[in-house]
NUMARKOL-815676 format. One record per residue (C-alpha): residue number from 1; residue in one letter; x, y, z. Coordinates in Angstrom, 3 decimals. Last residue first. Example, Ala and Ser with C-alpha at 12.3 -4.5 7.8 and 13.67 -1.06 7.14 Angstrom:
2
2, S, 13.670, -1.060, 7.140
1, A, 12.300, -4.500, 7.800
//
This chain:
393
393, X, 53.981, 128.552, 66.779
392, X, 55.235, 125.252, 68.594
391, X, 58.698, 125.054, 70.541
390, X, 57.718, 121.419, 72.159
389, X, 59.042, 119.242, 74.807
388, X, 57.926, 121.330, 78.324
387, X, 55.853, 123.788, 76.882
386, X, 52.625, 122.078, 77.713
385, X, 54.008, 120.673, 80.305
384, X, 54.096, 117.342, 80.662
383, X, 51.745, 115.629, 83.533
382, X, 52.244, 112.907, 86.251
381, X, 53.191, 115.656, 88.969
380, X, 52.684, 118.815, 88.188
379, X, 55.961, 120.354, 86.171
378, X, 58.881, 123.370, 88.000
377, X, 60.790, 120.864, 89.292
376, X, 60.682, 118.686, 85.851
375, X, 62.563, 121.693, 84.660
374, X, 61.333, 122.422, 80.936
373, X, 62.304, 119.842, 78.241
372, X, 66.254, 119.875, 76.488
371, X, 66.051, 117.899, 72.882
370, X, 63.128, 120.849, 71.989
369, X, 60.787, 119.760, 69.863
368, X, 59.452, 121.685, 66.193
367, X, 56.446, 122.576, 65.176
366, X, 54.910, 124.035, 61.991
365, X, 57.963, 123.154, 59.431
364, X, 57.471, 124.128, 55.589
363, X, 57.680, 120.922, 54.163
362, X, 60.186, 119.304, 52.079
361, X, 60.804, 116.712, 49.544
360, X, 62.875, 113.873, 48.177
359, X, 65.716, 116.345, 46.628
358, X, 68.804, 113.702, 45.536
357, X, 72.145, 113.753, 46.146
356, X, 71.716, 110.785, 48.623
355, X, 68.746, 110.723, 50.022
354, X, 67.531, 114.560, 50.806
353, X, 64.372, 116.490, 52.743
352, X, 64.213, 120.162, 52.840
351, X, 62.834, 121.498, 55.472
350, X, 61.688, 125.028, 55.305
349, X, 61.735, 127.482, 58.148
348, X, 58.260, 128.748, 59.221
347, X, 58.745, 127.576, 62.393
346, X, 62.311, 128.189, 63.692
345, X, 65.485, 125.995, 63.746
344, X, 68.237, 127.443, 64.370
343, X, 70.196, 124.168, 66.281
342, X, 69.667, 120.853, 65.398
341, X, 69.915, 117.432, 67.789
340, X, 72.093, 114.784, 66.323
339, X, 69.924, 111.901, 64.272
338, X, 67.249, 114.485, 63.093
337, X, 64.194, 113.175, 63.417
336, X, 61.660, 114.308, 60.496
335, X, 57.629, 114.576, 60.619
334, X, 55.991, 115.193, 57.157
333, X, 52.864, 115.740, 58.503
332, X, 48.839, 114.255, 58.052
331, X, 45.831, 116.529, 60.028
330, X, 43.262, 115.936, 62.289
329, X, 41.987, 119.530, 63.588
328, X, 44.296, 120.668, 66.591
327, X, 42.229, 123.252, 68.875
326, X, 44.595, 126.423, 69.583
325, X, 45.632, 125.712, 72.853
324, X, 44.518, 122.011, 72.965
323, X, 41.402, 120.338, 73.959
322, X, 39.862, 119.725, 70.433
321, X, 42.765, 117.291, 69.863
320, X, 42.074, 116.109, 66.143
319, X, 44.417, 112.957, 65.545
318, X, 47.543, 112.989, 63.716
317, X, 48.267, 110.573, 60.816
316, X, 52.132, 110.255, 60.356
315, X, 54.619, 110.878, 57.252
314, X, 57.771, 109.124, 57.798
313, X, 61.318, 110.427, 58.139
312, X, 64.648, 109.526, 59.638
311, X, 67.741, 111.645, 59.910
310, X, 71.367, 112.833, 59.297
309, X, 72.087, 116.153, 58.726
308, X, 72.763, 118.290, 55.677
307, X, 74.803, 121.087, 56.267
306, X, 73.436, 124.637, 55.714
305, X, 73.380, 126.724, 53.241
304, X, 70.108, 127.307, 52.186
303, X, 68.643, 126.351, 55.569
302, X, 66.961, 123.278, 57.160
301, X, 68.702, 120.270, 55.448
300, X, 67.604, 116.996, 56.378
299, X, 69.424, 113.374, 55.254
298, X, 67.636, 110.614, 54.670
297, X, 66.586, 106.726, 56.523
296, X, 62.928, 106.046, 56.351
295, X, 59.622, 105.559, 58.422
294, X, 57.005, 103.710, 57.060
293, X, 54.175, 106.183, 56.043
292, X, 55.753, 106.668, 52.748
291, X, 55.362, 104.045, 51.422
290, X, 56.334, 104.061, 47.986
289, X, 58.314, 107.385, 48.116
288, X, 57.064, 109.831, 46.151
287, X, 58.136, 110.369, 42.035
286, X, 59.571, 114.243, 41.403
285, X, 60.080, 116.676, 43.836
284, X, 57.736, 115.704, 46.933
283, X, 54.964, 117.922, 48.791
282, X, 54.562, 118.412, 52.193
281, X, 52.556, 121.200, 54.188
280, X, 51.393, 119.565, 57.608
279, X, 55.109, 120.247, 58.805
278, X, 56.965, 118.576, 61.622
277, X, 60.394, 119.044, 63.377
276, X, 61.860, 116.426, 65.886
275, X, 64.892, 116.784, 68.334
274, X, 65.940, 120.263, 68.793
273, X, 68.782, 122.154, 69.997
272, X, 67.685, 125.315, 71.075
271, X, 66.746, 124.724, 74.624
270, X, 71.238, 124.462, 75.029
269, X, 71.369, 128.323, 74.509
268, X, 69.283, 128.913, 77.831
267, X, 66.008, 130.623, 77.763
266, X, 63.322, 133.140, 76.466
265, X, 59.237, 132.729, 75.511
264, X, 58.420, 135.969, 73.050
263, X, 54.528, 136.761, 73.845
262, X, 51.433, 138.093, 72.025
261, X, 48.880, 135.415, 73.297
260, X, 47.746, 134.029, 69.999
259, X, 51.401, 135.541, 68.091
258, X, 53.424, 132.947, 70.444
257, X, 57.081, 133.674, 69.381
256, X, 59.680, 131.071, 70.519
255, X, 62.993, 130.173, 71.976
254, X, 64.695, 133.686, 72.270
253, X, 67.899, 133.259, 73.432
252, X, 69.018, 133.956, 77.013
251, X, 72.682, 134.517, 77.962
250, X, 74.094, 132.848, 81.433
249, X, 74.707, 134.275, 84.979
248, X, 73.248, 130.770, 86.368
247, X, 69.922, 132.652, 88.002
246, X, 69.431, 133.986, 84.333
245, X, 70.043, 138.300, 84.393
244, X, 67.644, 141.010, 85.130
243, X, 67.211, 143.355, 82.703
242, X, 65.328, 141.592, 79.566
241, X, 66.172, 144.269, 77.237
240, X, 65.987, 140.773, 74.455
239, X, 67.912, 142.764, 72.113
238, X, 70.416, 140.615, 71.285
237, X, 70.184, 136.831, 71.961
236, X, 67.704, 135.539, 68.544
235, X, 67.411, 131.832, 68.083
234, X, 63.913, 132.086, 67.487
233, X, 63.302, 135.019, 65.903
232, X, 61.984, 138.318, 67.380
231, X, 60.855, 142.124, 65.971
230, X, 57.170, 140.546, 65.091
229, X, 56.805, 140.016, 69.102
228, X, 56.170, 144.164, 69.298
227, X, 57.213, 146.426, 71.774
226, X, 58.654, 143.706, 74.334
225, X, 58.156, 143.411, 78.154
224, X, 59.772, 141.760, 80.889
223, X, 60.898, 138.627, 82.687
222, X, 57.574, 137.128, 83.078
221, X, 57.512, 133.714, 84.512
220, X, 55.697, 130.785, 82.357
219, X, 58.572, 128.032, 83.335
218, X, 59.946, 128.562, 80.562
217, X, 61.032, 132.046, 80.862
216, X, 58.331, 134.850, 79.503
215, X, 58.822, 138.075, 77.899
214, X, 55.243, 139.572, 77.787
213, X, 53.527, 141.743, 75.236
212, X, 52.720, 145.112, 73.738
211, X, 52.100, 145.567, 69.872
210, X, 53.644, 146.877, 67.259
209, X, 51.751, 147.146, 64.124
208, X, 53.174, 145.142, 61.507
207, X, 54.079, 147.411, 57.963
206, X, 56.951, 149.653, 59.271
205, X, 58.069, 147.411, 61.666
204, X, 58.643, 144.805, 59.369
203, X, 61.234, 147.258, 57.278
202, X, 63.179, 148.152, 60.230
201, X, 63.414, 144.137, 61.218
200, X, 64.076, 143.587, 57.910
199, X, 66.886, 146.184, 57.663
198, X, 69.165, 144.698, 54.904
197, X, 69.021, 147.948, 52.566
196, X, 67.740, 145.780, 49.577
195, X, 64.424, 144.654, 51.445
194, X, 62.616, 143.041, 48.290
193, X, 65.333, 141.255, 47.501
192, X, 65.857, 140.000, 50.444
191, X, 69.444, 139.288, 51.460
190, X, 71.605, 138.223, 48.354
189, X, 72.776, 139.069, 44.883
188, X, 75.568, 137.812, 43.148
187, X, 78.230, 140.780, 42.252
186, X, 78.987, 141.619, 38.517
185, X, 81.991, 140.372, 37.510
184, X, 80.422, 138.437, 33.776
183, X, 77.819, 140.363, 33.925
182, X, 78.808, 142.787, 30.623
181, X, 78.805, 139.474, 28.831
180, X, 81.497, 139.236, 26.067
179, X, 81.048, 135.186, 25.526
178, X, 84.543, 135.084, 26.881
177, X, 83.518, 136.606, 29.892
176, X, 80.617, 134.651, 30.398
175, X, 82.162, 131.658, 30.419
174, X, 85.083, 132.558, 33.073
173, X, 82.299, 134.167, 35.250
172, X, 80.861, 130.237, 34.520
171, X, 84.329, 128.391, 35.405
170, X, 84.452, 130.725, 38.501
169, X, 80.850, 130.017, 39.770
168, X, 82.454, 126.173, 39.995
167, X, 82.064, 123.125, 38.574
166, X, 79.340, 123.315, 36.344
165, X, 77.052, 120.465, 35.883
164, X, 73.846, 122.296, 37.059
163, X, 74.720, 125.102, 35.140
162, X, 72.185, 124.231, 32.259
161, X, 69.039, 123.414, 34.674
160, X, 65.911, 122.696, 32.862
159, X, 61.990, 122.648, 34.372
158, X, 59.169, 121.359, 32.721
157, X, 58.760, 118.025, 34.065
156, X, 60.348, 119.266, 37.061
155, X, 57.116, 121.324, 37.415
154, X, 54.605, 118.191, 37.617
153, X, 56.846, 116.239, 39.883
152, X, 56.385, 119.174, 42.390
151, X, 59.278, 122.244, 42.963
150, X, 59.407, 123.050, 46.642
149, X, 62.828, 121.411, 46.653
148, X, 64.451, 124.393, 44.341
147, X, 65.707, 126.772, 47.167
146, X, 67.650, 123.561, 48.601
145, X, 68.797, 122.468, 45.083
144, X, 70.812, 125.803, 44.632
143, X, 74.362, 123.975, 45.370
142, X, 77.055, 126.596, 45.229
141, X, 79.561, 125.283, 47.643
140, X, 78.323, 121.621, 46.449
139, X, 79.366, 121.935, 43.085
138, X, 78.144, 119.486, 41.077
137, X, 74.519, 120.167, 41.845
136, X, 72.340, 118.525, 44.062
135, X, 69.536, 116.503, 42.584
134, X, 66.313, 116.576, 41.392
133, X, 64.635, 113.741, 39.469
132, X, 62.861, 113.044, 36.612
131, X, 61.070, 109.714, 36.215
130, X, 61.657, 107.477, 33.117
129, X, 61.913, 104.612, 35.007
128, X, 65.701, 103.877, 34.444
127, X, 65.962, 106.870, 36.622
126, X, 65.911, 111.180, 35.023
125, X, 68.220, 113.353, 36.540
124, X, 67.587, 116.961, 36.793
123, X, 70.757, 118.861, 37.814
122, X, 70.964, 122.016, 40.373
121, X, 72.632, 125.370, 40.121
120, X, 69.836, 127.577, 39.118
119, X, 70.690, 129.527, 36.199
118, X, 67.227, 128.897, 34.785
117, X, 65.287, 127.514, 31.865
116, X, 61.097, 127.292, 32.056
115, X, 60.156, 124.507, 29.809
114, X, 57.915, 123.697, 26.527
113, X, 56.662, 126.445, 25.432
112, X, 53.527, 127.256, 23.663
111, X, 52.223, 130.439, 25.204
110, X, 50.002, 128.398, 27.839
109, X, 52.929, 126.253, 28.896
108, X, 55.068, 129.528, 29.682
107, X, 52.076, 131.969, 31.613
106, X, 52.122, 128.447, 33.446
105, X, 56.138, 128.183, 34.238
104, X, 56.074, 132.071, 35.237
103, X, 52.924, 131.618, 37.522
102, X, 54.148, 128.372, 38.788
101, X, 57.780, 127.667, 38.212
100, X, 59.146, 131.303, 38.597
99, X, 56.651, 132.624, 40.834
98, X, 54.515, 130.819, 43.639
97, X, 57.230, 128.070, 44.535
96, X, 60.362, 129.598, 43.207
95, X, 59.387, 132.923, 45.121
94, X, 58.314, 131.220, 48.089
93, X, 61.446, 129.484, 48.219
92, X, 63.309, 132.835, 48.026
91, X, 61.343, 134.372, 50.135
90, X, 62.225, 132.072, 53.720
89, X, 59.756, 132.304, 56.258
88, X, 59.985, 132.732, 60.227
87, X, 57.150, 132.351, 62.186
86, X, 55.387, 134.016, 64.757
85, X, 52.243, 134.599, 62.854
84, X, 52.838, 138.293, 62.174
83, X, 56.209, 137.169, 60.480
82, X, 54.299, 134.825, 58.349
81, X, 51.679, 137.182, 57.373
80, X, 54.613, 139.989, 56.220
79, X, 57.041, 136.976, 54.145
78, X, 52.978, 135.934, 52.770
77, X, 52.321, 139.772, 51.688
76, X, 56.085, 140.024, 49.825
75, X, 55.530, 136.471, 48.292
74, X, 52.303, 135.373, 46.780
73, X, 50.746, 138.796, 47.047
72, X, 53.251, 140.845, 46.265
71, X, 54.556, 138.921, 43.678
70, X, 51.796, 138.232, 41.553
69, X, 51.093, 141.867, 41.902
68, X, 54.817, 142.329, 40.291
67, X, 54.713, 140.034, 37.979
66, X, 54.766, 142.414, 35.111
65, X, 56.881, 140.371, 32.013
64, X, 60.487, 141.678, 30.608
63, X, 60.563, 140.688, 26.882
62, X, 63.720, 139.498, 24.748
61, X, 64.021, 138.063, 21.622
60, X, 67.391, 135.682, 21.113
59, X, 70.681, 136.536, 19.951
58, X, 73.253, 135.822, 22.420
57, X, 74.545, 139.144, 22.290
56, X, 71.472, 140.803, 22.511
55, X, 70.041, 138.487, 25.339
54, X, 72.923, 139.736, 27.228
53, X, 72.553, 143.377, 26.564
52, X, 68.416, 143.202, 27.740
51, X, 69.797, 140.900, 31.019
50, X, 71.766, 143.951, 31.536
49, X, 68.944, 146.116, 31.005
48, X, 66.443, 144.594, 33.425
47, X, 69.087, 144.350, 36.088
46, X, 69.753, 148.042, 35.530
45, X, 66.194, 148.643, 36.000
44, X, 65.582, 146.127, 38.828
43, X, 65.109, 142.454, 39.632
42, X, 67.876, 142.131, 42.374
41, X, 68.093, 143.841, 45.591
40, X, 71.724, 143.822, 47.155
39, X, 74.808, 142.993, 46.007
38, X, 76.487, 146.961, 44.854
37, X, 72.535, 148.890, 45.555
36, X, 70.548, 147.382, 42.505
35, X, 68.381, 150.886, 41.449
34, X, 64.955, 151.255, 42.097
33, X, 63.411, 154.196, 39.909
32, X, 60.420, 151.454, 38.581
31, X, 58.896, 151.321, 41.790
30, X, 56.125, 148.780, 40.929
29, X, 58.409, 146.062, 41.263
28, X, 58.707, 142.275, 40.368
27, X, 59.454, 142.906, 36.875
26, X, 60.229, 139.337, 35.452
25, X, 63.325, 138.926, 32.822
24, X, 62.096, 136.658, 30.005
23, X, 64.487, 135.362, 27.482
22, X, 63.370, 133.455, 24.604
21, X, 65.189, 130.304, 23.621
20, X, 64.340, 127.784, 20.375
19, X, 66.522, 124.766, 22.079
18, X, 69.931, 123.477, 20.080
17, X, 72.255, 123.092, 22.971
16, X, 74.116, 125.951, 21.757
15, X, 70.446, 128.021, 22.534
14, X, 70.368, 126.545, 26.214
13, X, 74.312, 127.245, 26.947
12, X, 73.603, 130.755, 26.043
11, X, 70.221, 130.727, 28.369
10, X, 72.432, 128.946, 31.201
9, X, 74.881, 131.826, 30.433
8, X, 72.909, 134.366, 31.194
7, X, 71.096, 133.258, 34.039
6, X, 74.088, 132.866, 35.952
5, X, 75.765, 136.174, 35.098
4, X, 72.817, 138.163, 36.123
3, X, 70.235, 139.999, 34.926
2, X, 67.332, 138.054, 36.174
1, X, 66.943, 136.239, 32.827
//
């Protein structure tokens, strides 16, 4: 019970449904003093004690557990490594991932229970087969399942979604009003909840020592300097104090951050759209495809609320390359091809991977292509650049 109206009500809706419910809200803090600032932060005092007056009402016992070194390590110390590394990672998933159904969901299974309830909006279907599936939600405009596709067969087994046929937020604020919840208008959260104010680029630059590097165009020319590569994201045009402008007058955007050799490479808008994304770390939600080697039809989804997009998948063998800048061990990847270029993309992203309503899988993308290569001017003859295709970190 994070102490808000979605939580709430799924653990109502779990005790009508005739389940023996206990509501756990998870202290993911050491600074006990924070406060929730209007929609930002989450998991604080006064979330604590509003998901204290729910439970109340609803009649069930009540405990808030210490996850908070859990938490840290698995998800405030990974966002920090991640951003170090060039990439860009997304919390929330790690925080499904490492807390809620894995720490949480085992602290659970080892007390005696039998699932781990939340307001999610998704909906676990289960086939003729008997396997359990995840799928979008009702209500597309509030569809959770994107945050929820790094959850394994294993966890869906032990996972329930009340809201998940709801549909709309209003019909539950509705809910919880009548039940006499105190949440019932209380503001969803968002941003970080671990950087309430918003800054993340203030906050990152507080715990990643800046460092000196090179701006570099494409072509491997330096354009300028930056204070410290953590401070970029691919995709990013502000703040680039580049100087001189692009021969065609254009804006640059940042099109990746190399953390080996401490530089943020720069170009035109249209170098953003890319082609084919790739992640060694895979894992499906529920049953895996057959063969999953032979390439198939789905639909990709790279942020929260983003579109799904048309694409095909397979999961390929790749070779060690000792030669290459880092040395490439031999590895297996999701790999995904969108059918229309996509735009935003960034390593460290998650991809999540969909046919139909249903979660497949993701992976947590390592490289991506770029549709638009490097100059072939500006190439040796017979060769491809080594940036000329690919936006790796």
């Amino acid at each position: 019970m994070s102490g808000g109206v979605d939580s709430a009500v799924a653990a109502a809706r779990a005790v009508e449904a005739g389940h023996e419910v206990v509501g756990v809200h998870l202290a993911l803090s050491r600074m006990p003093g924070t406060l929730r600032t209007g929609s930002r932060g989450c998991c604080t005092v006064e979330d604590s004690m509003d998901a204290q007056r729910a439970a109340n009402i609803i009649g069930i016992p009540y405990y808030v557990w210490d996850f908070s070194e859990r938490f840290k390590l698995d998800v405030v110390d990974d966002f920090i490594n991640e951003y170090a590394a060039g990439r860009t990672p997304n919390p929330c998933m790690r925080c499904n991932e490492k807390i809620k159904f894995a720490a949480l969901l085992e602290k659970a299974i080892a007390l005696g229970f039998d699932a781990v309830c939340t307001g999610h909006y998704a909906s676990i279907v289960t086939d003729a087969d008997g396997n359990r599936e995840l799928h979008r939600a009702s209500a597309w405009a509030k569809d959770q399942s994107y945050v929820l596709g790094v959850l394994t067969k294993e966890q869906l087994a032990h996972s329930m979604f009340p809201l998940g046929a709801t549909p709309s937020k209003a019909e539950v604020r509705a809910e919880a009003a009548e039940r006499g919840f105190s949440v019932a208008n209380k503001p969803d959260s968002y941003d970080i909840c671990f950087i309430p104010d918003g800054d993340t680029r203030g906050w990152l630059g507080e715990r990643v020592a800046p460092a000196t590097g090179d701006i570099l165009d494409r072509e491997g020319n330096k354009l300028g300097q930056h204070e410290g590569a953590v401070a970029f994201t691919v995709g990013q045009r502000k703040g680039l104090s580049i100087g001189t402008p692009a021969a065609d007058g254009k804006p640059r955007f940042v099109l990746e951050v190399r953390p080996i050799t401490n530089t943020v490479v720069v170009g035109p808008k249209e170098a953003l759209a890319i082609k084919e994304i790739a992640g060694t770390k895979f894992t499906w939600a529920g049953r895996a495809p057959e063969h999953p080697e032979i390439e198939f039809a789905c639909d990709v989804q790279i942020r929260a609320h983003a579109d799904p997009e048309p694409a095909v998948a397979q999961v390929i063998s790749v070779p060690a390359d000792p030669a290459a800048t880092p040395p490439v061990e031999a590895h297996t990847e999701l790999r995904i091809l969108p059918t229309l270029p996509l735009t935003g993309v960034a390593p460290g992203q998650t991809a999540v991977v969909y046919v139909g309503t249903r979660v497949l899988g993701q992976c947590t993308i390592d490289r991506t292509v770029s549709a638009v290569p490097v100059p072939a001017s500006d190439a040796v003859a017979g060769t491809v650049p080594a940036d000329s295709a690919s936006v790796d970190a």
